[in-house]
C-alpha positions in Angstrom: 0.0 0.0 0.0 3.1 2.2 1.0 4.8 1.8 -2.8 1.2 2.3 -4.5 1.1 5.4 -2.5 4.6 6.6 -3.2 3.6 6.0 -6.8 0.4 8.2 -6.9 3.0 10.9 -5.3 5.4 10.6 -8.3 3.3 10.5 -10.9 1.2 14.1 -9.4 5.0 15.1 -9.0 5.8 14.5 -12.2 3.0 15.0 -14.5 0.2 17.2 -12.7 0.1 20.6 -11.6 -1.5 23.1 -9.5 -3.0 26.3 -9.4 -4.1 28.2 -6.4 -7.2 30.5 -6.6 -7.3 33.7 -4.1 -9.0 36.5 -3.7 -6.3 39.7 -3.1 -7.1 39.5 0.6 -5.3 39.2 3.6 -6.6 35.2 5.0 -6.7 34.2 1.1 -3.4 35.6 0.5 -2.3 33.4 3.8 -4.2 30.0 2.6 -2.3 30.1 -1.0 1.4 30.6 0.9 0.0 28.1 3.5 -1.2 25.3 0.4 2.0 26.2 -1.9 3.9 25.1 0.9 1.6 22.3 2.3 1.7 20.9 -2.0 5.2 21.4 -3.2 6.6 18.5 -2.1 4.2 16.4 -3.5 2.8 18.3 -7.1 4.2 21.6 -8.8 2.5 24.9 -8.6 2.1 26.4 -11.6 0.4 29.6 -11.4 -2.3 31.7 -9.4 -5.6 33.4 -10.0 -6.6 36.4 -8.2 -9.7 36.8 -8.9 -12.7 39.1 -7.8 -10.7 42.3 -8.5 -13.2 45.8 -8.3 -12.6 47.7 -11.3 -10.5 50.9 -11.3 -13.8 53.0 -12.6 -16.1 51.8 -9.7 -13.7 53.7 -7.3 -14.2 56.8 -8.4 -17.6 57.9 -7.3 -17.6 54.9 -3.9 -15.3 55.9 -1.2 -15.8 52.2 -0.2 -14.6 50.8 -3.3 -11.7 52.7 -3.7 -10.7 51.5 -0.2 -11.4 47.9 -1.3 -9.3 48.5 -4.3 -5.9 50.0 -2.6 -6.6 47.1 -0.3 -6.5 44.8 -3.4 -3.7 46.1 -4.8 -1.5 45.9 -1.5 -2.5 42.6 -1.7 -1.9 42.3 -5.4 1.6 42.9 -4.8 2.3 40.6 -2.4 1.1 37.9 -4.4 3.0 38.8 -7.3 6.0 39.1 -4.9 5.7 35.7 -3.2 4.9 33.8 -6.3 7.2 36.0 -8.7 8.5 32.6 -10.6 5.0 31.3 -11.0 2.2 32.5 -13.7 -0.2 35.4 -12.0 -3.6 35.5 -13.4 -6.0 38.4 -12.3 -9.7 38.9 -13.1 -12.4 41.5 -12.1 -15.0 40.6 -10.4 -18.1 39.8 -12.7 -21.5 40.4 -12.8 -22.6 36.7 -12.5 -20.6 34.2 -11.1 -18.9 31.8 -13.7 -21.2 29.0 -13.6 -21.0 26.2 -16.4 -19.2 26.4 -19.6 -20.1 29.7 -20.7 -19.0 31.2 -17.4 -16.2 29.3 -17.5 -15.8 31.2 -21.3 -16.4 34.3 -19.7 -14.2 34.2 -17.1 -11.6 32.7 -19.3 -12.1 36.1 -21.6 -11.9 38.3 -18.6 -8.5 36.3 -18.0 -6.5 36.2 -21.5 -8.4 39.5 -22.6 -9.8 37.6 -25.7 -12.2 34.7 -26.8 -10.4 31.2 -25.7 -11.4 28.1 -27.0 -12.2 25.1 -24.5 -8.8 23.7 -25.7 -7.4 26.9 -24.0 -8.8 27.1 -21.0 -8.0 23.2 -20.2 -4.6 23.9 -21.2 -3.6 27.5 -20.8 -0.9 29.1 -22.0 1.8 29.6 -18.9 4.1 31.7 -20.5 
């Protein structure tokens, strides 16, 4: 049971990957350091998704969103900081919550900035 164990291990190691999902906040921002460390010995990160970012334009005229938003961005940062060697992905927050395929296409598009084929959003681009 030990060696079929050991073997699941390797083969996560060797041919899966990860990617954490956080929202630029400061217990999110704690649970992806925590799980990149809890994971690495055992499968390799390869990139993060901050998602649920507010919009530059909604700060303008909502004191409370601009504060959200420099929050965000401190947080932003230290992402990008920690994980400088690993692919950053940031999205806005949407509308309506990316449920099914066509959310999935739509928050894919919010992601790469253009229309993504399934292909590409099972196997994206790390680069």
């Amino acid at each position: 049971m030990e060696e079929r164990g050991s073997r699941v291990a390797e083969l996560l190691k060797n041919s899966g990957s990860l990617r954490l999902v956080s929202i630029a906040e400061k217990p999110s921002f704690e649970e992806i350091k925590r799980g990149s460390e809890l994971t690495k010995e055992y499968i390799q990160l390869d990139a993060v998704h901050i998602n649920r970012i507010i919009r530059e334009k909604y700060g303008e005229n909502c004191e409370m969103c601009r504060m959200q938003r420099d929050s965000q961005k401190k947080y932003i940062q230290l992402i990008k900081e920690t994980f400088e060697d690993k692919k950053i992905w940031i999205s806005h927050n949407l509308i309506n919550a990316p449920i099914g395929l066509n959310g999935l296409r739509t928050l894919a598009s919010e992601i790469y900035g253009k229309k993504v084929s399934l292909q590409d959003i099972i196997n994206p681009n790390l680069t």
